[in-house]
N, CA, C and O atoms as a GROMACS GRO file, in nm:
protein
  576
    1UNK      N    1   0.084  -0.118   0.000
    1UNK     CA    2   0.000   0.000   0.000
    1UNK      C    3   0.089   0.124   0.000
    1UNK      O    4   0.186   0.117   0.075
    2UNK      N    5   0.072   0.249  -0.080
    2UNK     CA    6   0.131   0.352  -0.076
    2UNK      C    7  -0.002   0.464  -0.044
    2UNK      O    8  -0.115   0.468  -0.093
    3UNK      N    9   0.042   0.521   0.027
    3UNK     CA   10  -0.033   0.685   0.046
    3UNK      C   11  -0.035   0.774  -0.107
    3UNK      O   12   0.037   0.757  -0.206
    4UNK      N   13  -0.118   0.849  -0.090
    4UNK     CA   14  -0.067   0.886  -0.248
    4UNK      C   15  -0.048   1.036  -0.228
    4UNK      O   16  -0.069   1.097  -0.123
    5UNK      N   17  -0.005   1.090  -0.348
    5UNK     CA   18   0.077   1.267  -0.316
    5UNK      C   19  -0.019   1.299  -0.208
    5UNK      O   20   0.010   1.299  -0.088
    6UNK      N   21  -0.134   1.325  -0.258
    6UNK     CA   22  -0.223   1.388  -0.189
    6UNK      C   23  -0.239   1.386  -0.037
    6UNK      O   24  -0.270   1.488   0.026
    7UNK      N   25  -0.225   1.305   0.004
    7UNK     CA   26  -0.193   1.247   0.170
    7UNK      C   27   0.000   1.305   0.217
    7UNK      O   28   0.028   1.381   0.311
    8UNK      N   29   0.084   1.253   0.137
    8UNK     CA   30   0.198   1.274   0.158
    8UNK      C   31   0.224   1.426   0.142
    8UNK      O   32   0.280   1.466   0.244
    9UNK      N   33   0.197   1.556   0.026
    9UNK     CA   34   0.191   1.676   0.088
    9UNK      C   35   0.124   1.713   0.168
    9UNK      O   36   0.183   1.767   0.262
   10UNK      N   37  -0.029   1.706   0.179
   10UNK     CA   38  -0.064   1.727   0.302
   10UNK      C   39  -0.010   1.706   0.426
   10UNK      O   40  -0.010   1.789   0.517
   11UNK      N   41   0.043   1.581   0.432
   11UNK     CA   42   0.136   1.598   0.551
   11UNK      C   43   0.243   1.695   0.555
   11UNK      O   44   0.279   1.765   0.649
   12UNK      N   45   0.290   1.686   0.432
   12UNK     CA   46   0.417   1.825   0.444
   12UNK      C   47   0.386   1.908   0.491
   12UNK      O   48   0.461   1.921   0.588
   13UNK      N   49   0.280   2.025   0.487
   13UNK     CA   50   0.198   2.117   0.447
   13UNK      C   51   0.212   2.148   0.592
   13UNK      O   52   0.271   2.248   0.633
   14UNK      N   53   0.138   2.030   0.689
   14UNK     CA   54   0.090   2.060   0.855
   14UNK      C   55   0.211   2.055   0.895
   14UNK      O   56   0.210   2.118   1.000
   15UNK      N   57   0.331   2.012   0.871
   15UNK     CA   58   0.456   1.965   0.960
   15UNK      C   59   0.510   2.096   0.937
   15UNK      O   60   0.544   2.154   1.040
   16UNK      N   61   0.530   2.169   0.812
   16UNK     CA   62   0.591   2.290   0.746
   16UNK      C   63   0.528   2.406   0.869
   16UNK      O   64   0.606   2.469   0.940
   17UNK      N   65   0.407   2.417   0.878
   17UNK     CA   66   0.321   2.518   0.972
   17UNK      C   67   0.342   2.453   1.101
   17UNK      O   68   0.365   2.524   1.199
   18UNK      N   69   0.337   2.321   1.110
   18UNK     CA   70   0.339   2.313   1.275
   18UNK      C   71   0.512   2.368   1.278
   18UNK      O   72   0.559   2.386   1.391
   19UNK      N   73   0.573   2.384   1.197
   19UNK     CA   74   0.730   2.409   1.257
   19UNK      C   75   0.766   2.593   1.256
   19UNK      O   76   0.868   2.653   1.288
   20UNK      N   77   0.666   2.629   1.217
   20UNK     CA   78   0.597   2.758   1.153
   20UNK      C   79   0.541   2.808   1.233
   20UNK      O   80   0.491   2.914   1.194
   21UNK      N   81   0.517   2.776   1.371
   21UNK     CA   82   0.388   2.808   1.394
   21UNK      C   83   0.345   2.983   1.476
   21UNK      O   84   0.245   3.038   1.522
   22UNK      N   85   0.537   3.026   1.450
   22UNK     CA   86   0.514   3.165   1.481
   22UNK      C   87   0.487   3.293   1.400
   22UNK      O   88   0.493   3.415   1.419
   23UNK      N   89   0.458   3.218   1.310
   23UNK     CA   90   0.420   3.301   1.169
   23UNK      C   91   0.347   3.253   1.062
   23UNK      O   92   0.324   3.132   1.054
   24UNK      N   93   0.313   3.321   0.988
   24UNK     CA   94   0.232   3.278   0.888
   24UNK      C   95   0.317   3.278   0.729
   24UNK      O   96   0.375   3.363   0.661
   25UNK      N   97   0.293   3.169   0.720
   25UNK     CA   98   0.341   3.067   0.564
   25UNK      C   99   0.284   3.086   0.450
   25UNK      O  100   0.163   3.080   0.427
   26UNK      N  101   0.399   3.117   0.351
   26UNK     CA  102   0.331   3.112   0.200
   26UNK      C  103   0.297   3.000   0.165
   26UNK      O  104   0.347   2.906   0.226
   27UNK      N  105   0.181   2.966   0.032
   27UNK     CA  106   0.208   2.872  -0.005
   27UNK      C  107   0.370   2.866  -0.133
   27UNK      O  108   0.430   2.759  -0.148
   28UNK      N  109   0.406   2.966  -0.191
   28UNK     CA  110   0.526   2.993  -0.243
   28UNK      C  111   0.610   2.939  -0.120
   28UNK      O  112   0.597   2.820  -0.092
   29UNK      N  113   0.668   2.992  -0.068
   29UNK     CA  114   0.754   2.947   0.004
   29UNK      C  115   0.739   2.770   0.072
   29UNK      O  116   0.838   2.719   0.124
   30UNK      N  117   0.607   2.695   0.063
   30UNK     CA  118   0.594   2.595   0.096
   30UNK      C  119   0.621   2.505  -0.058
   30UNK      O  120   0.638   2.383  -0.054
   31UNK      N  121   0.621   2.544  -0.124
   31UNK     CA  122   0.615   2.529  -0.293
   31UNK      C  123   0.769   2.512  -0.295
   31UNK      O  124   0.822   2.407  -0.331
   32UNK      N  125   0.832   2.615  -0.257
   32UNK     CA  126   0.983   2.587  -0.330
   32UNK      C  127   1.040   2.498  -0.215
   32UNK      O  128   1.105   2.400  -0.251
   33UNK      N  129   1.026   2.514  -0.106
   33UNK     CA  130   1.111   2.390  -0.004
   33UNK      C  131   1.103   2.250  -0.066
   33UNK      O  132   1.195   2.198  -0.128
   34UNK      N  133   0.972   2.190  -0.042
   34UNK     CA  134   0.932   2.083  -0.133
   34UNK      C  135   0.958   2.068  -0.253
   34UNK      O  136   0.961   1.952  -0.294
   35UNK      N  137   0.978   2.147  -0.320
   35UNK     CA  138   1.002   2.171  -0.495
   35UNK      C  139   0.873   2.069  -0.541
   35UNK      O  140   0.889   1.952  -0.578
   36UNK      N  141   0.715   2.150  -0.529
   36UNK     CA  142   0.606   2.110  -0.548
   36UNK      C  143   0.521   2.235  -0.622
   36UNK      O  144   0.523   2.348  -0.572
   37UNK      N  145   0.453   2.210  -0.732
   37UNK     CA  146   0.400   2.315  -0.779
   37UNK      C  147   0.328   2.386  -0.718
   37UNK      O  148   0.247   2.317  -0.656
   38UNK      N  149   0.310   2.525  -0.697
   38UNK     CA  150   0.269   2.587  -0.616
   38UNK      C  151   0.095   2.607  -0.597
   38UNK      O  152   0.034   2.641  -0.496
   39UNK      N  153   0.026   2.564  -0.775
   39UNK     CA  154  -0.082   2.554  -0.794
   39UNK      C  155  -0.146   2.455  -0.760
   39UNK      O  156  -0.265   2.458  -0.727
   40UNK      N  157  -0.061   2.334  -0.765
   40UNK     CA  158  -0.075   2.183  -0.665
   40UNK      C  159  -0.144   2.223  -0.494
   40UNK      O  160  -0.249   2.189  -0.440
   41UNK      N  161  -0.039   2.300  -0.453
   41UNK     CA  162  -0.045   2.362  -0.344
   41UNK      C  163  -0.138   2.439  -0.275
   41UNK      O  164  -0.154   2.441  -0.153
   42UNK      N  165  -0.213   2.518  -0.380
   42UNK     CA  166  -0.325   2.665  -0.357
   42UNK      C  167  -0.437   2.526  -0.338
   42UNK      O  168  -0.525   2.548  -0.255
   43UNK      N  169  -0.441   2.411  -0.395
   43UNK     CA  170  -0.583   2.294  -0.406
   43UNK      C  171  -0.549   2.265  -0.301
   43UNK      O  172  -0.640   2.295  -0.223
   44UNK      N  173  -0.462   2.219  -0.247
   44UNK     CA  174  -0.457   2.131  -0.145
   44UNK      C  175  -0.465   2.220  -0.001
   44UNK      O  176  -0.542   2.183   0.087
   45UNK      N  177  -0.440   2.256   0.004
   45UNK     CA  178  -0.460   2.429   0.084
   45UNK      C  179  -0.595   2.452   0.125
   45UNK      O  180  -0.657   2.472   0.229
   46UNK      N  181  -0.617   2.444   0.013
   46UNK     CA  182  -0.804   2.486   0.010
   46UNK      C  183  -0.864   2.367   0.073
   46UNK      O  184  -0.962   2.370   0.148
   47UNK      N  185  -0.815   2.286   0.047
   47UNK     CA  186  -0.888   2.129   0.136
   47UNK      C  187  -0.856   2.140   0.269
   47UNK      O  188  -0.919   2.150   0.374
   48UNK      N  189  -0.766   2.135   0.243
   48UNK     CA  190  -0.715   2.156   0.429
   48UNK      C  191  -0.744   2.241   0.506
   48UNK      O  192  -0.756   2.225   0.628
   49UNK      N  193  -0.765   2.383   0.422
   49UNK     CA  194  -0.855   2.475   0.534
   49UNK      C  195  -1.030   2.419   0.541
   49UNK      O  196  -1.075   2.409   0.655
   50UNK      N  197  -1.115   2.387   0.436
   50UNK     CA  198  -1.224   2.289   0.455
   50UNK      C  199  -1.214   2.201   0.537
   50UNK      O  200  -1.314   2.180   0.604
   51UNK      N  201  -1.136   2.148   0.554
   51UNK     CA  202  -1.134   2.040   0.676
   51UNK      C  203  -1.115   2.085   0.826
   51UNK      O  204  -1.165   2.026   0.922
   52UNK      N  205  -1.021   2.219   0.835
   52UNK     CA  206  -1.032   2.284   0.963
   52UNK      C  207  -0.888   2.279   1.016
   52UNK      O  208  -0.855   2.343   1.116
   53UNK      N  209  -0.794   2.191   0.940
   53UNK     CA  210  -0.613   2.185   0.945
   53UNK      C  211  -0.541   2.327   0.972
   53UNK      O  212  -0.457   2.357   1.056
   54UNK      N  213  -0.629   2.431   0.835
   54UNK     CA  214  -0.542   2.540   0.787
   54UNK      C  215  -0.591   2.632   0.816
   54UNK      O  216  -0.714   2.627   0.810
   55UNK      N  217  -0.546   2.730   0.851
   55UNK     CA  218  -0.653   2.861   0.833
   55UNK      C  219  -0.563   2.936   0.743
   55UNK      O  220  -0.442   2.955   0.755
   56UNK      N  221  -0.660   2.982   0.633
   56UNK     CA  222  -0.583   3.102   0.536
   56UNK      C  223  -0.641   3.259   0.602
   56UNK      O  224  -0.743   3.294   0.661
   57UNK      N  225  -0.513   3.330   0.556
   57UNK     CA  226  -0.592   3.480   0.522
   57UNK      C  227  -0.512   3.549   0.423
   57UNK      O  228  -0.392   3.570   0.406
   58UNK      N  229  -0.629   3.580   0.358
   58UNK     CA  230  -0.564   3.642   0.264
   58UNK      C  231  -0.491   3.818   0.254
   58UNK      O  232  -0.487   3.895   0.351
   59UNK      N  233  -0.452   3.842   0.151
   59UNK     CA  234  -0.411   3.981   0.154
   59UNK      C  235  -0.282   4.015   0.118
   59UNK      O  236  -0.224   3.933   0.047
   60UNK      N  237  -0.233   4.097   0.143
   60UNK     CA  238  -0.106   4.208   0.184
   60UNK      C  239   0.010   4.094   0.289
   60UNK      O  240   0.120   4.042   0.270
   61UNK      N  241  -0.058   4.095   0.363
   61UNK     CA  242  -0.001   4.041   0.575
   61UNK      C  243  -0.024   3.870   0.536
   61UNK      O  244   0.044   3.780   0.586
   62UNK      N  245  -0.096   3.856   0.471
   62UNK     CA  246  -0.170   3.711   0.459
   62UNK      C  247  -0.056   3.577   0.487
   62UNK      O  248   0.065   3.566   0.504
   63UNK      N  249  -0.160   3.499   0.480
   63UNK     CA  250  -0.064   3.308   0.456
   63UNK      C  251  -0.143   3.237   0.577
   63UNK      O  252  -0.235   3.275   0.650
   64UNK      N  253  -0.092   3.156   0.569
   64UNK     CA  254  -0.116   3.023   0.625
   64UNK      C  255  -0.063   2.993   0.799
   64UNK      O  256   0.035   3.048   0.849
   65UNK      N  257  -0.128   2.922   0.852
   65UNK     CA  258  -0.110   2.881   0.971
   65UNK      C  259  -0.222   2.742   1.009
   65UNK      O  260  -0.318   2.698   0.946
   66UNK      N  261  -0.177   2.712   1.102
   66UNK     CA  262  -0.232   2.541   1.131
   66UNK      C  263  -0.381   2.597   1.172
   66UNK      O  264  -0.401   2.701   1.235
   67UNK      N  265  -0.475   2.512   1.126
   67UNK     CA  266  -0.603   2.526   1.200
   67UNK      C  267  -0.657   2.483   1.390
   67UNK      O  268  -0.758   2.515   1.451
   68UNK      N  269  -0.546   2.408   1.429
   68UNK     CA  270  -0.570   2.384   1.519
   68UNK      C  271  -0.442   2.344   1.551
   68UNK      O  272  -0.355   2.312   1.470
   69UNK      N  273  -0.425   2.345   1.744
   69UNK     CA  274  -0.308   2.279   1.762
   69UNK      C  275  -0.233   2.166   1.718
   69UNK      O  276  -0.299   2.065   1.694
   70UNK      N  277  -0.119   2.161   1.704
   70UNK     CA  278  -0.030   2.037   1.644
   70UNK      C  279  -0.139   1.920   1.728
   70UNK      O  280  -0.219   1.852   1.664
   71UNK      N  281  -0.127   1.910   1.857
   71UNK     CA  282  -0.196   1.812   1.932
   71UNK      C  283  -0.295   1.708   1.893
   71UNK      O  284  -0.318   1.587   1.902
   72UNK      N  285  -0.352   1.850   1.832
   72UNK     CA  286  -0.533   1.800   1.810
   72UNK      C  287  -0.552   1.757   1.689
   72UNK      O  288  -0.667   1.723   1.661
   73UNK      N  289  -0.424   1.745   1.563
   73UNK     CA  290  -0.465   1.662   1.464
   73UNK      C  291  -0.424   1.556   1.476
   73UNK      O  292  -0.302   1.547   1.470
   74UNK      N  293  -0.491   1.448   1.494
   74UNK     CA  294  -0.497   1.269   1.450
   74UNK      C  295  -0.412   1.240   1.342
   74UNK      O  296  -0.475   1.260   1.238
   75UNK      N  297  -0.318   1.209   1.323
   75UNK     CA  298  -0.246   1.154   1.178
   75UNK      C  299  -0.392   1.073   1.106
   75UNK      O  300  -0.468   1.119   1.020
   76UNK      N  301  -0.398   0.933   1.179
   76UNK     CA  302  -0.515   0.865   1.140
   76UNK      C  303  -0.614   0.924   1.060
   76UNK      O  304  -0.629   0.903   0.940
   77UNK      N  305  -0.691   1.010   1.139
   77UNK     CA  306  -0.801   1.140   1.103
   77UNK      C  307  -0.764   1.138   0.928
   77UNK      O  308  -0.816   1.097   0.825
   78UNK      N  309  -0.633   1.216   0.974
   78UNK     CA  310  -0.606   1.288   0.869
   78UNK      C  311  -0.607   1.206   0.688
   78UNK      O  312  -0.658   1.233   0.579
   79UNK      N  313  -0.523   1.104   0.742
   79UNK     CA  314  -0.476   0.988   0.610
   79UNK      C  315  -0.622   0.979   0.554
   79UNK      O  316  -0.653   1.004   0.437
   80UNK      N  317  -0.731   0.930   0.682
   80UNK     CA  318  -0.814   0.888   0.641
   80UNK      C  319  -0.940   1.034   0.526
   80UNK      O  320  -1.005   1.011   0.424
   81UNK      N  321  -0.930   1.133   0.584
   81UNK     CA  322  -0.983   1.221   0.555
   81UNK      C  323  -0.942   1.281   0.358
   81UNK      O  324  -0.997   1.340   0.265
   82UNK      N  325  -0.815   1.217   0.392
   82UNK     CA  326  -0.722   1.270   0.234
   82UNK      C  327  -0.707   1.158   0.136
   82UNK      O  328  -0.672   1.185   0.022
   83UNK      N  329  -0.732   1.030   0.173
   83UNK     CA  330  -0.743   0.928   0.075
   83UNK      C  331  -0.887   0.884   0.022
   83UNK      O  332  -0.992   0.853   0.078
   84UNK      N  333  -0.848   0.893  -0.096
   84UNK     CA  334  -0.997   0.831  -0.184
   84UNK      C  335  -1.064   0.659  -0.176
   84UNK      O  336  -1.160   0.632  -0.247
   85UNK      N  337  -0.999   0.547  -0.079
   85UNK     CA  338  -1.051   0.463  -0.063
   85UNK      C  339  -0.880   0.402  -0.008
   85UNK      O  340  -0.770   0.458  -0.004
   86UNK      N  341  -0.931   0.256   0.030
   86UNK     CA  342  -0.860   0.188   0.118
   86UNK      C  343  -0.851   0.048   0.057
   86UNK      O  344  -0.815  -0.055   0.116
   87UNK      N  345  -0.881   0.058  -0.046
   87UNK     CA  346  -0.914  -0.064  -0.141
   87UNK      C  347  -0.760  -0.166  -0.199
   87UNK      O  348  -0.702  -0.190  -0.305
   88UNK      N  349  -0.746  -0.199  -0.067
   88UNK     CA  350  -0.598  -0.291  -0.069
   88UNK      C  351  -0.594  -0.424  -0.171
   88UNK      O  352  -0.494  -0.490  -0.202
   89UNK      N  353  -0.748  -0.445  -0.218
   89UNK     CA  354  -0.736  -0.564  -0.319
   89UNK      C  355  -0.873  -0.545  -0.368
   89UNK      O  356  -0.964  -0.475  -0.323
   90UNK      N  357  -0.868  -0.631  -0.483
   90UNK     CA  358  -1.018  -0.624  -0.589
   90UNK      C  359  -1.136  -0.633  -0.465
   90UNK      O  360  -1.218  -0.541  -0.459
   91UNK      N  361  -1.142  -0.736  -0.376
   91UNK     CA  362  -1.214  -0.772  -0.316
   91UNK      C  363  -1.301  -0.692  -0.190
   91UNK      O  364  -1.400  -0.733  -0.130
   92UNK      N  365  -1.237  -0.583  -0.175
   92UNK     CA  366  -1.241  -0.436  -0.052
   92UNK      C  367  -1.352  -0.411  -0.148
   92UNK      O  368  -1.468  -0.428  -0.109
   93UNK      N  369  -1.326  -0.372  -0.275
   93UNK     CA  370  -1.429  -0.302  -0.352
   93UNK      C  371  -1.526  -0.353  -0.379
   93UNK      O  372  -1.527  -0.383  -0.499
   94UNK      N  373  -1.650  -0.391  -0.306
   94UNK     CA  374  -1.756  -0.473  -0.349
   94UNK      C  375  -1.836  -0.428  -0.475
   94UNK      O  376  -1.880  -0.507  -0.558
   95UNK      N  377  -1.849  -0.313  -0.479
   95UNK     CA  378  -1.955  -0.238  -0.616
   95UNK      C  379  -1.819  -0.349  -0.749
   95UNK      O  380  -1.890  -0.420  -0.821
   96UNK      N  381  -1.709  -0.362  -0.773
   96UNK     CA  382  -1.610  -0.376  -0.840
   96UNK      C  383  -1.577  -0.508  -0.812
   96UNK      O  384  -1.529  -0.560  -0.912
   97UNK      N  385  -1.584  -0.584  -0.720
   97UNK     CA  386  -1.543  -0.710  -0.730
   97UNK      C  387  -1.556  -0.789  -0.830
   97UNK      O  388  -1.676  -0.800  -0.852
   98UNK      N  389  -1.499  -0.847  -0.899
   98UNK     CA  390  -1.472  -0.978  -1.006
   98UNK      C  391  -1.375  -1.074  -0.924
   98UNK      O  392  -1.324  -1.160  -0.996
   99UNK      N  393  -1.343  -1.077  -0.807
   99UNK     CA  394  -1.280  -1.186  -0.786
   99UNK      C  395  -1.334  -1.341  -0.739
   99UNK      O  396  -1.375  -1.368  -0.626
  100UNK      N  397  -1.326  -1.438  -0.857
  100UNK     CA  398  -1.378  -1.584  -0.835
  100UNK      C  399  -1.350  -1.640  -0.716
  100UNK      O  400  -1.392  -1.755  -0.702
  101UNK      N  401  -1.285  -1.590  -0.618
  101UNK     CA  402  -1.222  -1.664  -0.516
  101UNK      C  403  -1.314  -1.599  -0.402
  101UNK      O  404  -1.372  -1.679  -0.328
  102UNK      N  405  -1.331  -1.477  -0.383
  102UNK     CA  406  -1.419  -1.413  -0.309
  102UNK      C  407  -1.530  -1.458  -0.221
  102UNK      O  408  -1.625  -1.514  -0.277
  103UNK      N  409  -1.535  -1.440  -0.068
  103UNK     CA  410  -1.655  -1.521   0.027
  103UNK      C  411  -1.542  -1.664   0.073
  103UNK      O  412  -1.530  -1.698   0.190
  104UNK      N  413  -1.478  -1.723  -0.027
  104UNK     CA  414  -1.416  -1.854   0.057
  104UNK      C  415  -1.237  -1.797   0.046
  104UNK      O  416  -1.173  -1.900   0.028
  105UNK      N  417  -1.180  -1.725   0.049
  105UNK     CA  418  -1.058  -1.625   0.072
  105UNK      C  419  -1.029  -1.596   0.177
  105UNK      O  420  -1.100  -1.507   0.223
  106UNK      N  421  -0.936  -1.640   0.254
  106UNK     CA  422  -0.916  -1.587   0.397
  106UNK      C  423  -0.845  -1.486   0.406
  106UNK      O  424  -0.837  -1.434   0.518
  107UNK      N  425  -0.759  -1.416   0.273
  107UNK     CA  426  -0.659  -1.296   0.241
  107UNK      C  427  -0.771  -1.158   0.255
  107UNK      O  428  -0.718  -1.054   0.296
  108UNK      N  429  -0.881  -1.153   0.233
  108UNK     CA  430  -0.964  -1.050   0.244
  108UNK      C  431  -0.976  -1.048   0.390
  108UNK      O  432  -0.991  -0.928   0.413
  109UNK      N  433  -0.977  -1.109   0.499
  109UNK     CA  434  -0.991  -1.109   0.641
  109UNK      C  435  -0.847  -1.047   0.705
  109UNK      O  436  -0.842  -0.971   0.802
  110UNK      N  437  -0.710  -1.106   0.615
  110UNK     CA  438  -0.588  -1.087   0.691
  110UNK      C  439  -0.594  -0.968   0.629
  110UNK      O  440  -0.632  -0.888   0.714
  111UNK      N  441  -0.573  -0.904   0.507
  111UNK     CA  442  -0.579  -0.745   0.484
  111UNK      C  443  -0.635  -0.690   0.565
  111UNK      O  444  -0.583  -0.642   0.666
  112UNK      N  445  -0.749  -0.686   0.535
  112UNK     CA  446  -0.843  -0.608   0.648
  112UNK      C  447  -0.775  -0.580   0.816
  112UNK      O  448  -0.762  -0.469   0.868
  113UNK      N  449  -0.747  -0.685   0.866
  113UNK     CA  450  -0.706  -0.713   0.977
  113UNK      C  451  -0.543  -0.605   0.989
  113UNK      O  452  -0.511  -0.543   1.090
  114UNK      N  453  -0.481  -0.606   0.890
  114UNK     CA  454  -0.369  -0.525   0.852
  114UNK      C  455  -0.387  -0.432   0.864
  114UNK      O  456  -0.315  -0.368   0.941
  115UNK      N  457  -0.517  -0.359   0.781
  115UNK     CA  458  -0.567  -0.220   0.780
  115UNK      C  459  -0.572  -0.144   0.928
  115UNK      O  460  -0.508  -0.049   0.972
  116UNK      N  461  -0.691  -0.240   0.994
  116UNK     CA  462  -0.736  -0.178   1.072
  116UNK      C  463  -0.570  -0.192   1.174
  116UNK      O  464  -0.523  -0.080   1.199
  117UNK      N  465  -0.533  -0.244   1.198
  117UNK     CA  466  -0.320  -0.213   1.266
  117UNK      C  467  -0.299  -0.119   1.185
  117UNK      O  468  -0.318  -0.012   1.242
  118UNK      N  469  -0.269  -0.106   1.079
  118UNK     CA  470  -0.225   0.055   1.035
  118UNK      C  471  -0.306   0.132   1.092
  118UNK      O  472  -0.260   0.212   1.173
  119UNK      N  473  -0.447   0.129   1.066
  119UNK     CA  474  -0.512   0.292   1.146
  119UNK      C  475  -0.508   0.312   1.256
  119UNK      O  476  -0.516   0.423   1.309
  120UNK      N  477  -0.490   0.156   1.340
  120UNK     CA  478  -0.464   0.166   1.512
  120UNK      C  479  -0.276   0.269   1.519
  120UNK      O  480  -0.218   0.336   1.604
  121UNK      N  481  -0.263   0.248   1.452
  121UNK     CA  482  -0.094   0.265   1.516
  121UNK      C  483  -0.123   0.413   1.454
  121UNK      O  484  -0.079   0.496   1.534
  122UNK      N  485  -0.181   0.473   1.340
  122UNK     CA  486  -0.160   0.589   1.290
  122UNK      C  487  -0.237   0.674   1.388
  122UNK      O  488  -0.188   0.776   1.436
  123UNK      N  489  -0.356   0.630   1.418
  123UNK     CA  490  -0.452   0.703   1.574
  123UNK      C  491  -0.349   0.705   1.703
  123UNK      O  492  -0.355   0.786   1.795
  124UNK      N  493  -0.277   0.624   1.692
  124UNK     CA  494  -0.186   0.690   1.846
  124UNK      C  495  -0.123   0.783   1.842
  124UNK      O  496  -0.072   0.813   1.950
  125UNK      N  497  -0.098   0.862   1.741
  125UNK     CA  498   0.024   0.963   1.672
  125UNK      C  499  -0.086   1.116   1.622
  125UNK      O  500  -0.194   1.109   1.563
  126UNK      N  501  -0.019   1.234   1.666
  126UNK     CA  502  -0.058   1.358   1.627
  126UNK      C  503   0.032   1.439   1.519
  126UNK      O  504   0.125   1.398   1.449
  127UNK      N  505  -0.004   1.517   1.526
  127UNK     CA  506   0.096   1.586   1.430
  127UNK      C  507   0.227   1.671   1.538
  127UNK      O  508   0.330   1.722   1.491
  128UNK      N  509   0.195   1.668   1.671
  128UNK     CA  510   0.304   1.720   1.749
  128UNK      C  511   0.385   1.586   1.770
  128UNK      O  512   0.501   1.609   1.806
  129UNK      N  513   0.357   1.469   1.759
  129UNK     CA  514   0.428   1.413   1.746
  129UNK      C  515   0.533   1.384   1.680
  129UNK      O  516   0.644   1.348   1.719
  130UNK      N  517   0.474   1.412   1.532
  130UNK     CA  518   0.581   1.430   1.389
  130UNK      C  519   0.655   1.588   1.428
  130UNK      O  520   0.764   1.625   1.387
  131UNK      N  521   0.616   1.621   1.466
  131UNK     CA  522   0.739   1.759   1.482
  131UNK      C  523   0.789   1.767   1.611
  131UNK      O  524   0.788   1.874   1.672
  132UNK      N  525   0.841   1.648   1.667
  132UNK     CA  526   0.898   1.636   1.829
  132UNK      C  527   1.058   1.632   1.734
  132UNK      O  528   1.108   1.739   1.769
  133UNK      N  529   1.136   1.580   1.660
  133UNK     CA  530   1.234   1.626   1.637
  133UNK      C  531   1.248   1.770   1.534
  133UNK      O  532   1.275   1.762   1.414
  134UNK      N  533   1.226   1.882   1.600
  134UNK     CA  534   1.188   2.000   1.565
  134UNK      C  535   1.301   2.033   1.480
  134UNK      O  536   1.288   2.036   1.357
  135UNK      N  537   1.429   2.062   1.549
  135UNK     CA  538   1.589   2.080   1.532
  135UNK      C  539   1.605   1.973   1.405
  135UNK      O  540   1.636   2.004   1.290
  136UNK      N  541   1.588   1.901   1.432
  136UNK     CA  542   1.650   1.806   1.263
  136UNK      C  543   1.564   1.855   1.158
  136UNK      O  544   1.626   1.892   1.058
  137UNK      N  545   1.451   1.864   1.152
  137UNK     CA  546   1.335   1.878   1.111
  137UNK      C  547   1.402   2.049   1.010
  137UNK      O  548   1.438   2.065   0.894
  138UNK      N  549   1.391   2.151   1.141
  138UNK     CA  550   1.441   2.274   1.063
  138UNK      C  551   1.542   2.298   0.997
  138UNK      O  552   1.560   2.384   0.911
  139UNK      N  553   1.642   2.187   1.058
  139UNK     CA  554   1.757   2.160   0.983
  139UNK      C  555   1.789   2.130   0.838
  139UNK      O  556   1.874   2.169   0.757
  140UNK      N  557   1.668   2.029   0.838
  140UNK     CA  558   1.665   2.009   0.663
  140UNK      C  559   1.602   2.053   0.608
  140UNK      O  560   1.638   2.044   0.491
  141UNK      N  561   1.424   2.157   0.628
  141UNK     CA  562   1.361   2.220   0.546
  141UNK      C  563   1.481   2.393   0.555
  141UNK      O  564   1.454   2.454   0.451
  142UNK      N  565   1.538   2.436   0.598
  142UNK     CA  566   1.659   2.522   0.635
  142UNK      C  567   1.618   2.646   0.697
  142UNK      O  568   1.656   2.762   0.678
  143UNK      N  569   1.503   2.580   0.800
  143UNK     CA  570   1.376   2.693   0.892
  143UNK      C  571   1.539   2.756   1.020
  143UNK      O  572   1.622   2.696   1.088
  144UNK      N  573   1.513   2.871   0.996
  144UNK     CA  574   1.629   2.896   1.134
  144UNK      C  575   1.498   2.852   1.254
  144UNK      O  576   1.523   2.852   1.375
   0.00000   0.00000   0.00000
């Protein structure tokens, strides 16, 4: 299973602001660290303030800042909120299933069973968690 961009900048996005969090962030300036298009960026932005992650303002003074404390976002929440399905095999997808094996398959039970351990382990984790090594962290996006 891979996360897809969409999940993986978004995470950038909150880690960039939670490391940020004494000022307010371009999306330009979140654009060139990442070396991610910046129009990529203005969409995904916009989702994330819909969801309640981001708060924009615009203007002159404007940019970005976290919608809520590092604390209070769920990684879990989040993955789950930014991915378009969870569909680890033909068989997840019932509207889509064609698989002949399907109902007597015990691999549709152990996935599943996988899944739900990934979302357990991703629900124990916040986003202050991902920015507890702050110092390495600023070190390599090159945040003084």
């Amino acid at each position: 299973m891979q996360l897809t961009r969409y999940t993986d900048y978004s995470l950038r996005i909150l880690m960039y602001l939670g490391l940020n969090a004494e000022r307010r962030c371009t999306i330009a300036e979140i654009a060139e660290t990442f070396g991610v298009s910046r129009n990529h960026l203005m969409k995904l932005t916009h989702q994330l303030g819909l969801m309640g992650y981001v708060t924009t303002l615009r203007g002159k003074n404007g940019g970005l800042t976290l919608g809520l404390p590092p604390g209070k976002i769920p990684i879990g929440d989040l993955v789950r909120k930014t991915e378009s399905n969870f569909h680890l095999v033909e068989c997840f997808n019932r509207e889509r299933n064609r698989c002949p094996i399907a109902g007597a398959c015990v691999l549709t039970t152990v996935l599943d069973d996988a899944l739900t351990a990934f979302f357990s382990v991703l629900d124990g984790y916040t986003l202050a968690d991902l920015l507890k090594p702050s110092g390495a962290l600023r070190h390599q996006l090159g945040i003084s």
